[in-house]
C-alpha positions in Angstrom: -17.5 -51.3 -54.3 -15.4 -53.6 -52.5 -12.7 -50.4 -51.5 -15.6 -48.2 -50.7 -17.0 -50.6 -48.1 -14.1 -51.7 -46.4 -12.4 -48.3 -46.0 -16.0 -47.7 -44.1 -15.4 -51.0 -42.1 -12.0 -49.4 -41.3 -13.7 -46.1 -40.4 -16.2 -47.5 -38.4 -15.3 -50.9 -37.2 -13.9 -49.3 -33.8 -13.9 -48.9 -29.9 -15.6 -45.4 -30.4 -18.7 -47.0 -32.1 -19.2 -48.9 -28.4 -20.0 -46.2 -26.3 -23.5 -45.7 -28.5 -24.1 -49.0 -29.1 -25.9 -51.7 -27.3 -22.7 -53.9 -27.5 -21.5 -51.4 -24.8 -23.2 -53.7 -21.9 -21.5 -57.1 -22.4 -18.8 -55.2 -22.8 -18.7 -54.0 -19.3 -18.1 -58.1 -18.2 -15.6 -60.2 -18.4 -17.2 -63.7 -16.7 -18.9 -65.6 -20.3 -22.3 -66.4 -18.1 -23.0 -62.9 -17.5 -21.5 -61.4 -20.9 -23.8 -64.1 -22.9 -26.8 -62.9 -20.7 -26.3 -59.7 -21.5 -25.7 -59.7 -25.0 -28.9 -61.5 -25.0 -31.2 -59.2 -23.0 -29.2 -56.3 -24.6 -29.6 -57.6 -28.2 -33.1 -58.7 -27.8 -33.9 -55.3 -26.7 -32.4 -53.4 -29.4 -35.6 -52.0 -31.3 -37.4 -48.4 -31.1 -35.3 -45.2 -30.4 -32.0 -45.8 -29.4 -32.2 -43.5 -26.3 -34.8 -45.2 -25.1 -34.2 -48.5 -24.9 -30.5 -47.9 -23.7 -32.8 -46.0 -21.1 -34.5 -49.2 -20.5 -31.1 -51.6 -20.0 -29.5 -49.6 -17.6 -32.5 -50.1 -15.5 -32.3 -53.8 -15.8 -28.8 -53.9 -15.3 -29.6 -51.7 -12.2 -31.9 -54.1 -11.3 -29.5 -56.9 -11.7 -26.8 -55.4 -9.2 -24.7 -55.6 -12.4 -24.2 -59.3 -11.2 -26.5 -60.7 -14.0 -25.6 -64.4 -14.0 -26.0 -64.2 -10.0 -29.3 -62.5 -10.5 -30.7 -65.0 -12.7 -29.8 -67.9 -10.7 -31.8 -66.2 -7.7 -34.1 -64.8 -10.1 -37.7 -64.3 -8.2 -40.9 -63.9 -10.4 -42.3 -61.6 -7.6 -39.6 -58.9 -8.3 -41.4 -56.1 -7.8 -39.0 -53.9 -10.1 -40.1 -55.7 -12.9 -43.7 -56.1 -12.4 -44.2 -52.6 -13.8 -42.2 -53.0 -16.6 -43.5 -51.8 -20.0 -41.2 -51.1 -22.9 -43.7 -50.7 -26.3 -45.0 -54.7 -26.7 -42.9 -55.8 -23.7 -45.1 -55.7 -20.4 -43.4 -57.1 -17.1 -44.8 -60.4 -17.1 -43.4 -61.1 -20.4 -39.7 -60.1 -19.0 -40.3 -62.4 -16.4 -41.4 -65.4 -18.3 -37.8 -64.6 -20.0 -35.8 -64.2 -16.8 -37.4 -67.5 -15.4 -36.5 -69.5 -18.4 -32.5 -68.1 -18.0 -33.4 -69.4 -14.8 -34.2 -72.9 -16.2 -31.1 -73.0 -18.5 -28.4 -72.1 -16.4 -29.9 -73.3 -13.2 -31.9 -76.2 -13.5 -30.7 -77.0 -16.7 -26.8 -76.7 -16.2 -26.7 -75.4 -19.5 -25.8 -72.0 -21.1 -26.6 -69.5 -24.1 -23.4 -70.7 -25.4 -24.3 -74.2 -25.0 -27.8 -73.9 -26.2 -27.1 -72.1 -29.2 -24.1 -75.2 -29.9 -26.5 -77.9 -29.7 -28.6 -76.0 -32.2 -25.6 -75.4 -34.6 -24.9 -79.2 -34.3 -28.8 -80.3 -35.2 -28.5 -77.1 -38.1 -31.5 -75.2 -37.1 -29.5 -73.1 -34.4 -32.0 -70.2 -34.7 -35.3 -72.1 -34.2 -33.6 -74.5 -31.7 -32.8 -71.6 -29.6 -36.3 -69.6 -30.1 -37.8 -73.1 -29.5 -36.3 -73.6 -26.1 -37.9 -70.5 -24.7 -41.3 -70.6 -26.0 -41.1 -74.2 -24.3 -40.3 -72.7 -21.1 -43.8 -71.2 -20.7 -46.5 -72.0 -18.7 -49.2 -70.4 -20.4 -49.9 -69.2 -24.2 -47.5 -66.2 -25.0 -47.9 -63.1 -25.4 -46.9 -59.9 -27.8 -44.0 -58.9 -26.4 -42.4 -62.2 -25.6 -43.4 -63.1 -29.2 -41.8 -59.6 -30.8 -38.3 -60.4 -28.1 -38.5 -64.4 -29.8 -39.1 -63.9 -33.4 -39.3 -67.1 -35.3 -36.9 -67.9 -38.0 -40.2 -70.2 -39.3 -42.4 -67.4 -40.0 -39.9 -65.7 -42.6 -38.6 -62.8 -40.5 -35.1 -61.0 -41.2 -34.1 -62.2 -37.5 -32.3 -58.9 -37.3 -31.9 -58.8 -32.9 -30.6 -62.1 -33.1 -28.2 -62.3 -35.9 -26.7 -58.9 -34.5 -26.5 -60.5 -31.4 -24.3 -63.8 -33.5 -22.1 -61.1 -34.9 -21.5 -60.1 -31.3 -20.7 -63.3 -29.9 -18.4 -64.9 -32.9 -16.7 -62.0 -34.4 -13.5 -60.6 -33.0 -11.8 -56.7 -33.3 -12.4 -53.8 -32.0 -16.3 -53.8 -31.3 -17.2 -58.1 -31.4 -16.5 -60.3 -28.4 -15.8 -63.1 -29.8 -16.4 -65.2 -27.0 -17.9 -68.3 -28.9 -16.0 -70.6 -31.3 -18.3 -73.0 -32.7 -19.5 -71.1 -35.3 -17.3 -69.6 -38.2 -17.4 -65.8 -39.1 -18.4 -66.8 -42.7 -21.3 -68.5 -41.5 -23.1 -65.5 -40.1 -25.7 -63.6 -42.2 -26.0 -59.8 -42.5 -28.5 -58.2 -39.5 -30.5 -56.4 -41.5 -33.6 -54.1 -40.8 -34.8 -50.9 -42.6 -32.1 -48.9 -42.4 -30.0 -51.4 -43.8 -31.8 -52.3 -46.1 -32.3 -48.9 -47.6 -28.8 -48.6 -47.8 -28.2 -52.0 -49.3 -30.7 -51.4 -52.1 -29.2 -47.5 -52.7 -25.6 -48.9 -53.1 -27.1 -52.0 -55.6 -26.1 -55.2 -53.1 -29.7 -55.9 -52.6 -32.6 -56.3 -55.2 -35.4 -57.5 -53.0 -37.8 -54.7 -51.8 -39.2 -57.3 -48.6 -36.7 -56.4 -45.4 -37.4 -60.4 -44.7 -35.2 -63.5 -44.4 -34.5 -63.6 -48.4 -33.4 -60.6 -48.3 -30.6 -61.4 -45.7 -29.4 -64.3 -47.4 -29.7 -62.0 -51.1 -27.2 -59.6 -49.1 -25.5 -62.0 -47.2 -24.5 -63.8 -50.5 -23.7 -60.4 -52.1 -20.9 -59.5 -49.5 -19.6 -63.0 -49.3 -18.1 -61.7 -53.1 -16.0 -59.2 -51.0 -15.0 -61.3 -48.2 -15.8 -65.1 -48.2 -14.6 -65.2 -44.6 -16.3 -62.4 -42.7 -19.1 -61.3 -44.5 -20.8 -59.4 -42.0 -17.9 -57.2 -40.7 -19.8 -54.8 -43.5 -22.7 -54.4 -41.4 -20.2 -51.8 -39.9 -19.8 -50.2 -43.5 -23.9 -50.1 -44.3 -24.2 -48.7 -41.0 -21.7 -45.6 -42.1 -22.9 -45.5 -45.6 -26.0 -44.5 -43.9 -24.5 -41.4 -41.7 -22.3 -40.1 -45.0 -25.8 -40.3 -47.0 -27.5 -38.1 -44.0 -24.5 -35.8 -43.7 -24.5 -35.2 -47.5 
């Protein structure tokens, strides 16, 4: 099993999986503000069709001037661009409540992702320190699509936007950034939604039938036995395991 899934990491794991991927945004900056803001938005937005919510970043990278960090810091809750914003659950108002609290961080703050995802690592509940932060931003009680951008690791879920978007930031090669060092490739779990899941359980890595946060530490654990170090580079090999099965 071990051979199988790394000659698909090796297949896979390249610059030619960018160009389809929502990776390929941060990956237009070099500055770490505006690639971490980015990742973020990008990352967060990553569920539904493919085309359309690529459809739906380059319009708020359009928005942003492609100056994201500079966009942020000036960010004005009466943009009218994003006041008519719907993408499924995610409604204008709740993109702006999210944009105001980047505000807050970077701005008011004199923080960063980077920096706010650090002090989580260092109190070890990085996840729900992060999600925390911007649900304590708000002014009012939230709503849907805020709630489905900031899942909460409390409630159980398989955190799948946001542990793609750790792979992102802490992994290096071909595809990752790699732009934070304060956490450890080993220490990442597997992102894990559906599809992933249905090709974990077809290949025998993962028992659980729930695509929930057992589950990604069930699978997580599981490819740890092929590689202690970097566990989740194989979320590159489930990914092509899944377009050999549809070619077959």
């Amino acid at each position: 099993m071990k051979e199988f899934l790394d000659r698909l990491v090796k297949k896979y794991e390249t610059k030619d999986f960018i160009k389809d991927d929502p990776i390929r945004f941060p990956h237009r900056f070099k500055d770490k503000n505006d690639i971490e803001i980015v990742a973020l938005i990008s990352a967060l937005f990553a569920f539904g069709k493919r085309e359309a919510f690529i459809q739906k970043l380059d319009f708020l990278f359009d928005v942003m001037q492609n100056e994201p960090y500079n966009f942020i810091c000036a960010f004005d809750n009466k943009n009218e661009s994003l006041k008519n914003f719907v993408y499924r659950f995610v409604k204008g108002f709740d993109l702006i409540c999210f944009f105001e609290s980047l505000n807050k961080l970077y701005c008011r703050d004199n923080s960063s992702i980077g920096e706010l995802f650090f002090e989580g690592k260092q109190k070890k509940c990085m996840l729900e320190y992060a999600s925390n932060y911007f649900y304590s931003c708000l002014n009012c009680k939230p709503e849907l699509g805020f709630c489905h951008l900031f899942a909460r690791p409390q409630n159980g879920g398989a955190m799948k936007r946001m542990n793609m978007f750790l792979r992102w930031m802490v992994r290096k090669g071909p595809v990752d950034l790699g732009v934070w060092d304060f956490i450890k490739p080993g220490e990442l779990l597997i992102p894990l939604d559906v599809h992933v899941g249905n090709v974990s359980r077809s290949l025998g890595l993962l028992e659980r039938n729930a695509n929930d946060y057992k589950s990604v530490l069930e699978l997580t654990k599981k490819l740890r036995e092929f590689d202690s170090s970097d566990p989740v580079k194989y979320d590159f090999a489930l990914f092509g395991a899944g377009v050999n099965s549809k070619n077959k």
